[in-house]
N, CA, C and O of each residue as an XYZ file, in Angstrom:
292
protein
N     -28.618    103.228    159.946
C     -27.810    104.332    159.459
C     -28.426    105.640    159.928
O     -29.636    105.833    159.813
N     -27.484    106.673    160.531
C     -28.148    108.250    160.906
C     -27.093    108.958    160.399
O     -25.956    108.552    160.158
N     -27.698    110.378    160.213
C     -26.837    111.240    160.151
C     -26.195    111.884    161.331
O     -26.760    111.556    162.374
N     -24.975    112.871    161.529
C     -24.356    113.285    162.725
C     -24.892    114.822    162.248
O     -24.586    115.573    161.322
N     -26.002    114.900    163.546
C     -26.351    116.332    163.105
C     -25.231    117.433    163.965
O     -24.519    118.112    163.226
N     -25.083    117.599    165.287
C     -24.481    118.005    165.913
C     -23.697    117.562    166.717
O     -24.082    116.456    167.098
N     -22.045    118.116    167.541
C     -21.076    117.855    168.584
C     -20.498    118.864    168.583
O     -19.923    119.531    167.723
N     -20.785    119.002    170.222
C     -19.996    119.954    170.847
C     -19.977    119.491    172.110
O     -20.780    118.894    172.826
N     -18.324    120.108    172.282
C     -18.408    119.720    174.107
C     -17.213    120.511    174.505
O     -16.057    120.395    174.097
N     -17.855    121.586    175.641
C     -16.918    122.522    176.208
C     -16.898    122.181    177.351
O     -17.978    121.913    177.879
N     -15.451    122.057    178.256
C     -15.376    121.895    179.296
C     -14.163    122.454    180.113
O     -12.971    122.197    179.944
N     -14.870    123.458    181.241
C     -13.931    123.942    181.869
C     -13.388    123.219    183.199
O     -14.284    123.066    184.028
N     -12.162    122.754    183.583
C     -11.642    122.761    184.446
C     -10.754    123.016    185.344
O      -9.638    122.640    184.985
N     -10.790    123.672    186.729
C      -9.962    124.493    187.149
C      -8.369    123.257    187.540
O      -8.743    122.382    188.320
N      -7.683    123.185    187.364
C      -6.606    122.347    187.656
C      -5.269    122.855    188.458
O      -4.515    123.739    188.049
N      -5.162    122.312    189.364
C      -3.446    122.713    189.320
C      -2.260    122.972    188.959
O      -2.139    122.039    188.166
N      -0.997    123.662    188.900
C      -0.199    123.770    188.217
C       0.463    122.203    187.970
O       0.572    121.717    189.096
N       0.784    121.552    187.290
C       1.750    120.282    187.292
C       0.910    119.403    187.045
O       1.451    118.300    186.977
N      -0.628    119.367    186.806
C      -1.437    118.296    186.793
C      -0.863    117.683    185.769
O      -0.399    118.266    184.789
N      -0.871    116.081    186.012
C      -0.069    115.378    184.638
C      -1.388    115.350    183.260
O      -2.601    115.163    183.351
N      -0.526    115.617    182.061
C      -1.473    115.714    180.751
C      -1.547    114.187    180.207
O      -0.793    113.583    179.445
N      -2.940    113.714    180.994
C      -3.429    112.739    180.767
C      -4.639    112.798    180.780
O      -5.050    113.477    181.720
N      -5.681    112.236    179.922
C      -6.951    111.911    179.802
C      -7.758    112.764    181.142
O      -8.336    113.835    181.327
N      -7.325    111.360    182.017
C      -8.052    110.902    183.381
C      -7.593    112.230    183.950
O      -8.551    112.921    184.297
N      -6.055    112.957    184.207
C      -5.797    113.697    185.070
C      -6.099    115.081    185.064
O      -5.921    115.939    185.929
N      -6.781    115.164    183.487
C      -7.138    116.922    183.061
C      -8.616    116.315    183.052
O      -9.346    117.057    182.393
N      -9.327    115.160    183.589
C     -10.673    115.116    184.165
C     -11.853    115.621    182.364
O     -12.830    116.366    182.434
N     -11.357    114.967    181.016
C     -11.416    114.644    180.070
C     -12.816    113.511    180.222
O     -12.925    112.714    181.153
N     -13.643    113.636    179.283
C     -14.927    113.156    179.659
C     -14.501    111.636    178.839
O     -13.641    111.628    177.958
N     -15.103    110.608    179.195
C     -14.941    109.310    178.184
C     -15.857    109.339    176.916
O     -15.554    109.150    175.738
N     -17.371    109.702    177.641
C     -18.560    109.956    176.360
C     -18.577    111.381    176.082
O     -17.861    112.210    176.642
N     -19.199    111.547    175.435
C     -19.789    112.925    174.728
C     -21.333    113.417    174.251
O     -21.190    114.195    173.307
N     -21.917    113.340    174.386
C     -23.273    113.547    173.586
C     -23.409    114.216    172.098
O     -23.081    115.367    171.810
N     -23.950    113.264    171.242
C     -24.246    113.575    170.085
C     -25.519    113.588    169.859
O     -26.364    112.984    170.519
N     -25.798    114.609    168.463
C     -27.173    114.667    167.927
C     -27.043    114.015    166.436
O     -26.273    114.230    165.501
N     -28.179    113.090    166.637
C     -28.163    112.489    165.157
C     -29.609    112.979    164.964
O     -30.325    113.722    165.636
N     -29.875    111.990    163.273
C     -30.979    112.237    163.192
C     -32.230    111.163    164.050
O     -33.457    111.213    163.965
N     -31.403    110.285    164.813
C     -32.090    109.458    165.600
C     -32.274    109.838    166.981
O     -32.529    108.929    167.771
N     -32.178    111.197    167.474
C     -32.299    111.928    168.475
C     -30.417    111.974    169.287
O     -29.374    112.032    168.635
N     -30.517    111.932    170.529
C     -28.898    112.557    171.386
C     -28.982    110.741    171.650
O     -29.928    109.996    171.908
N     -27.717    110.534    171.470
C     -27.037    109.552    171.939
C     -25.333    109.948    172.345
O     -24.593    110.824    171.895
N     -25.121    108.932    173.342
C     -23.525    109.019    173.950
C     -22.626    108.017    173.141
O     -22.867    106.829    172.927
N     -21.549    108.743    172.742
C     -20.293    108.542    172.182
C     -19.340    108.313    172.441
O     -18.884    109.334    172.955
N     -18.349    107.281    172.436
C     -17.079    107.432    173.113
C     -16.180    108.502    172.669
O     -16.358    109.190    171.663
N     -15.235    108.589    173.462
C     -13.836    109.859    172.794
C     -12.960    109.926    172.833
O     -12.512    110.146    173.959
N     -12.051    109.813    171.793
C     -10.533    109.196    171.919
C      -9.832    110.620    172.114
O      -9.978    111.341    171.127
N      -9.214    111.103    173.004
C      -8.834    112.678    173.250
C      -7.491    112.728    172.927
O      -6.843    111.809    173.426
N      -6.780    113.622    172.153
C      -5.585    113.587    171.971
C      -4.744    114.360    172.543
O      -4.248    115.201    171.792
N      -4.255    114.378    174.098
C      -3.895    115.223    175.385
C      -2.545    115.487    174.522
O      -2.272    116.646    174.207
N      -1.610    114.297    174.099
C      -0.635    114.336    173.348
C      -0.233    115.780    172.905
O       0.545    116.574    173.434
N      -1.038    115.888    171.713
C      -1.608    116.900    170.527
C      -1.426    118.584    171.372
O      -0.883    119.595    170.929
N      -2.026    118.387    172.545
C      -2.709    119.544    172.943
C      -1.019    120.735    173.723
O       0.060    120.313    174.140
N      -1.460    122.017    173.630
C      -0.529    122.981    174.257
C      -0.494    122.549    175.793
O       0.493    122.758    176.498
N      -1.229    122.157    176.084
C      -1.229    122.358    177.862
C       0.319    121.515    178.128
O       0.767    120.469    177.659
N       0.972    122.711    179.296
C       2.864    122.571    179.603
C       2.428    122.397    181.091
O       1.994    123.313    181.789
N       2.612    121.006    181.516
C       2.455    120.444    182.920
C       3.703    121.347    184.012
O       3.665    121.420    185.240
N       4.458    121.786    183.331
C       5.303    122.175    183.694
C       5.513    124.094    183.903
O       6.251    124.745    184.642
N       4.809    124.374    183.197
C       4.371    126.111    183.312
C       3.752    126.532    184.912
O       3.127    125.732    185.608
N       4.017    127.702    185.245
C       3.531    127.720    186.406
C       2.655    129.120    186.022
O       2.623    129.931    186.947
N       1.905    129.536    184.726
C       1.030    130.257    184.567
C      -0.233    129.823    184.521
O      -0.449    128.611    184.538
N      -0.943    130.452    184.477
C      -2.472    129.555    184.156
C      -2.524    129.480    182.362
O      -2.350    130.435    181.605
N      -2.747    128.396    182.071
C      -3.105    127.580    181.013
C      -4.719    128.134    180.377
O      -5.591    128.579    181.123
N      -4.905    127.973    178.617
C      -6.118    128.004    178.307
C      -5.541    126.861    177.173
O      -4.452    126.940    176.606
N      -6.457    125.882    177.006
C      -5.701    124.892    175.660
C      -7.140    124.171    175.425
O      -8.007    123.817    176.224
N      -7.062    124.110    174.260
C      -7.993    123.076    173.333
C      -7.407    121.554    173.208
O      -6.285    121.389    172.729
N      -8.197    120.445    173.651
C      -7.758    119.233    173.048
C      -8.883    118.560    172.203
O     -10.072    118.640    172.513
N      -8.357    117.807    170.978
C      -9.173    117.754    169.924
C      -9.349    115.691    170.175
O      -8.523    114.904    170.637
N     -10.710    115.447    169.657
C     -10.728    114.112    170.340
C     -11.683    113.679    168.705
O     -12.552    114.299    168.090
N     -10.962    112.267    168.440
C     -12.041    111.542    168.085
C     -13.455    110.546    168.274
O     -13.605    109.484    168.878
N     -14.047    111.072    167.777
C     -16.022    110.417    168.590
C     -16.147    109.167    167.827
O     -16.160    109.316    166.605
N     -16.228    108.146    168.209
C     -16.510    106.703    168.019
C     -18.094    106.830    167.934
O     -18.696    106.697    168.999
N     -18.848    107.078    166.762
C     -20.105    106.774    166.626
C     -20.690    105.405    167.242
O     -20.077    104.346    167.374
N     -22.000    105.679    167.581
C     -22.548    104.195    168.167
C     -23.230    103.313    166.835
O     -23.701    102.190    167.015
């Protein structure tokens, strides 16, 4: 048993207009790094592209948050 001391994960990527809003295609990480109290270990991440503002279809530049659930190890 640990505690979840810290998660964060910012990631910028420059993309094209039309990139399809998928995981893999907005280049969405699989792990994550967490801090427990058992030092940094990697996490899986269920990302919810779904959820998120990004319009594949806009031809402005985009800023959007997607919110993911972390599968503790």
């Amino acid at each position: 048993m640990f505690d979840l001391n810290t998660l964060f994960c910012e990631f910028f990527a420059d993309l094209p207009n039309g990139t399809e809003k998928t995981q893999k295609a907005l280049k969405l990480p699989e792990t994550v790094t967490i801090t427990t109290t058992k030092g940094e270990q990697k996490a899986s991440v269920k990302w919810d592209v779904k959820g998120c503002s990004y319009d594949p279809s806009s031809v402005d530049r985009q800023t959007f948050n997607v919110k993911g659930t972390v599968t503790l190890p």
